[in-house]
N, C-alpha and C positions, 0 to 999 in steps of 0.2 A: 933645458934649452935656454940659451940665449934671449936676454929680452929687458924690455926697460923695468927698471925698476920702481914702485910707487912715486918715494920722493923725486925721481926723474919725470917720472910721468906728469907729476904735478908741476913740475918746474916746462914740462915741454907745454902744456895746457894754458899756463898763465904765461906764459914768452910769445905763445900764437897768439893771444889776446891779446898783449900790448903792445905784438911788433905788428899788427894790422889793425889798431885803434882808430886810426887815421883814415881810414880806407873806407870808402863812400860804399853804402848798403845798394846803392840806386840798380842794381844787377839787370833790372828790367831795359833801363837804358844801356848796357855797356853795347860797347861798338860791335861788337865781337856776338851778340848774343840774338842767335834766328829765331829761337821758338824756346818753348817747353824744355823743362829737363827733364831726362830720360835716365836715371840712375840703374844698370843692368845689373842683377843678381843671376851669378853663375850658376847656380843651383834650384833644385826646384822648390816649389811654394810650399810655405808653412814650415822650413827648416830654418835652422838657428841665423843662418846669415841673411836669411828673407826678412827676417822677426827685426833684429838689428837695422836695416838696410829703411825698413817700414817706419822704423818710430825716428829715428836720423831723418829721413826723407820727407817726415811730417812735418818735422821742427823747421827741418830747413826752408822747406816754400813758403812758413809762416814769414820766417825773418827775412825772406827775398821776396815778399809778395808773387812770387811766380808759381804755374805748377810743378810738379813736383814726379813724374809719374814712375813706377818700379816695375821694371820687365821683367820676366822669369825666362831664363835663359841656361837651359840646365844641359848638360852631357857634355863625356870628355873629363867628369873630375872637375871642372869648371874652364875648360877651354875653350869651348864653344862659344859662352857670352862672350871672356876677356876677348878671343879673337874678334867680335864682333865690333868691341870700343878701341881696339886696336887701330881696327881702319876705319875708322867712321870718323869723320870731320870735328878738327881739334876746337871745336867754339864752344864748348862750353855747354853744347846741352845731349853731350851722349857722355855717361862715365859711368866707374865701374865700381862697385862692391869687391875689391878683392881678397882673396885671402893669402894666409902664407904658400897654399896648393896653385895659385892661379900665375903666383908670381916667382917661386923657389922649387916647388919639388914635383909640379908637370913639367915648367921647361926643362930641368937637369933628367927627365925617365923618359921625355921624346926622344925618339930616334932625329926627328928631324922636327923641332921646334915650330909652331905656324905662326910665330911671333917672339920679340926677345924682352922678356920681363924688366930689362934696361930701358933699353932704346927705344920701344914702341911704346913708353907709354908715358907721361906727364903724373908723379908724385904730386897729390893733393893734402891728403892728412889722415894719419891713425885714427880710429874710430872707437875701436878695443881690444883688449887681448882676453879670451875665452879658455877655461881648462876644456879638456875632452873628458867621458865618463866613461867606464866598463859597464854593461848594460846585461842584463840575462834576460828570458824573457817569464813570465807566470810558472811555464811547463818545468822550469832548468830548476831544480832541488839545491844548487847550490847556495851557498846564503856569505860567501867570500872570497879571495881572489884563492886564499891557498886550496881551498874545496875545488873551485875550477879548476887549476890545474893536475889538481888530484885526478879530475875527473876525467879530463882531455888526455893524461899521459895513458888511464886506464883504459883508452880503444884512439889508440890514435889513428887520425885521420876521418874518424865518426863525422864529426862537426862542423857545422858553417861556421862562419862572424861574418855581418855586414859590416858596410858603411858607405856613406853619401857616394863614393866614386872613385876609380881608380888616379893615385896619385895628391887624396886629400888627403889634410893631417888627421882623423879617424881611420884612414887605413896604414895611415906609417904608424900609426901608432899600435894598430893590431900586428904588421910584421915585427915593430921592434917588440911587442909581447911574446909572439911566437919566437925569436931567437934569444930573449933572458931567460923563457921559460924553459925552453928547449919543448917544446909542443909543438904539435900538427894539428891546422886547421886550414879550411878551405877559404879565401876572400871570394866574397858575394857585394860587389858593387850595384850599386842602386844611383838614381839621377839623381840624388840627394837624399838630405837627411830625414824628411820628412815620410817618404815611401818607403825608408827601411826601416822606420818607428815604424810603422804600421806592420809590416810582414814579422815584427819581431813580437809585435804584441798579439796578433795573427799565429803564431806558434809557427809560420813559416822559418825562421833561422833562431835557432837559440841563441847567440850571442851578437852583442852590436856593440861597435865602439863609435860614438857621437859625439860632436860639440852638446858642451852642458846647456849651452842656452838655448837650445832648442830640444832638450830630455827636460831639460827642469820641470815643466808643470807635468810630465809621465809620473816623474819620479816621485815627487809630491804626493800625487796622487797615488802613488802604487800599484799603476799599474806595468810598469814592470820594477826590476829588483834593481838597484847601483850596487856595486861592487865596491869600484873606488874610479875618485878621480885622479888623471895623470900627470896634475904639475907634482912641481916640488914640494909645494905645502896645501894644505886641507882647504878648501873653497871657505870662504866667511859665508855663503849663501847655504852651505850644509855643512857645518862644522864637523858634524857626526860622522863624514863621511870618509874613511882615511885615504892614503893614497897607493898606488901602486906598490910602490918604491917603500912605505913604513908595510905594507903586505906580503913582503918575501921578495921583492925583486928592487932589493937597493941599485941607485941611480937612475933608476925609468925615469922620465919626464919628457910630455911633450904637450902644447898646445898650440893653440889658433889666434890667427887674429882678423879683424877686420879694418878695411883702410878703403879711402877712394881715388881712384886714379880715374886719369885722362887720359886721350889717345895723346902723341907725343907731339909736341911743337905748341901746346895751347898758350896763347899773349901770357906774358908773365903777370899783367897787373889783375887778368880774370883769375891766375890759378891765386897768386895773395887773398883777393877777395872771396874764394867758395871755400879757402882754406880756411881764413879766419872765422869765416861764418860756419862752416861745419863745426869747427873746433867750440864757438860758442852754441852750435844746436847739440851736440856732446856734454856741456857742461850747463845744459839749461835743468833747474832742479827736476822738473818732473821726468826729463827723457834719463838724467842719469841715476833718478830711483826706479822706476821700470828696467833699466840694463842691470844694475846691481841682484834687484828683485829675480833675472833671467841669469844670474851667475857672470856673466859681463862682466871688463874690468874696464872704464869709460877713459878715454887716452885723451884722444885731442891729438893735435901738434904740429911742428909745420912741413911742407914739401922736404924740406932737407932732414929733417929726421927721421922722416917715414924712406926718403932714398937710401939711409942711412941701413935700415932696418932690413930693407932687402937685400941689398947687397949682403948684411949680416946671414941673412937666413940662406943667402947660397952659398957662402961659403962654410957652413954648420952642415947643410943638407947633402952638399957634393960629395962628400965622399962615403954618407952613411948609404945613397942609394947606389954609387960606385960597388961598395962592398956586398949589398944586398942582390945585384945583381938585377936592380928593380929595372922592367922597363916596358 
């Protein structure tokens, strides 16, 4: 998958920092600003983007003396929040947690879109880009990705897989499993990631495919099994852990990201301001050892290269859900 690269990343982190150097912290005063911020996570609590969204949201109302508050706003795959920061008043204190699902591969599987991941929303800044993990649970005897499908081709259509919700990247990432592998399995959507870790370690669905940063302490822990993760190279936060693609299924790759947008039309000098300063609640040491620690890869960056990024990821996504017949 498509995506920035470290040294880009680096270079788009320290460009946010210097091209909003200048740019007054005083948030409390700006013209534009009624109350509280309300930062909406589309998914439900205690899942990888709530985890991300929480320690970000901390940093942030540090450095803006304001508060800070994080809604849970889950179903839809994460449709439900974004439609909710969609139309809600461009000043600065309703925005969004969203992912590459919220913003690329729910609007391209709606029939009729309740918002357009362009137009409707105000680009703020990259937060970070997350692998996804192949997950089994205690019950599942498999102990690798080629044993799974060993096992899956051996009764096909036996099998669940979860994942956080119809249309995130945890569930593109189990169909495009299902069509490299050539296997049959049932998706079992949940209102996020965190209620399908449970049902999986629950021995309700044997397989789960998840954002890592929100498996990581499962996985640690052991209380359930990784398979592999699905970028293109092995996560630094489990090296041991290979990936899809070096597991029998050359060119799988996909993962997540997190970014925060605004409903659309917000003052340009507010969205500079909550850019740059997210960008520096991203790059302050302690939030971006805790995201690393979570498997997170800590971005930053500014409104135009986070626009940048999604327009990227719909024209990646259009034609694989096109073909998939996803909808």
């Amino acid at each position: 998958m498509t995506g920035f690269q470290p040294s880009r990343r680096t270079a788009l982190l320290g460009g946010a920092a210097v091209a909003f150097s200048n740019v007054g912290r005083a948030f409390a005063q700006h013209d534009s600003l009624k109350g509280p911020i309300t930062i909406v996570v589309p998914f439900a609590a205690g899942g990888a983007t709530d985890i991300v969204t929480r320690l970000v949201g901390k940093k942030l109302g540090e450095r803006l003396g304001v508060s800070v508050v994080i809604e849970n706003a889950g179903g839809a795959g994460g449709v439900v929040g974004a439609t909710r920061v969609a139309r809600a008043t461009p000043d600065g204190t309703s925005l969004l947690m969203g992912t590459v699902a919220t913003h690329a591969i729910n609007p391209l599987m709606a029939q009729q879109p309740p918002y357009d991941p362009v137009n409707d929303f105000t680009p703020i800044s990259l937060v970070a880009t997350v692998p996804n993990v192949l997950l089994v649970g205690p019950q599942v005897k498999v102990t690798n990705v080629t044993e799974l499908i060993a096992m899956l081709k051996a009764e096909p259509g036996r099998y669940n897989y979860g994942s956080s919700g119809n249309g995130t990247p945890p569930h593109l990432s189990g169909e495009l499993f299902k069509v490299m592998a050539k296997v049959e399995m049932t998706h079992v959507p949940y209102r996020g990631g965190s209620p399908a870790m449970t049902d999986l370690v629950g021995g309700q669905i044997p397989i789960l495919f998840d954002v890592l940063t929100g498996a990581a302490n499962f996985v640690r822990e052991k209380t359930v099994r990784a398979l592999a993760v699905t970028t293109k190279t092995r996560s630094p936060s489990f090296p041991d852990l290979p990936t899809v693609a070096e597991s029998g299924l050359p060119g799988y790759e996909t993962y997540t990201w997190n970014a925060v947008f605004g409903p659309a039309r917000m003052p340009a000098p507010l969205v500079a301001l909550l850019s740059s300063e997210i960008s520096q609640a991203v790059a302050d040491p302690e939030v971006k050892q805790r995201l690393t620690e979570l498997s997170a890869e800590p971005v930053g960056g500014t409104p135009e290269a986070l626009k940048a990024q999604v327009q990227a990821e719909l024209a990646k996504w259009e034609p694989v859900i096109k073909a998939a017949g996803l909808k």
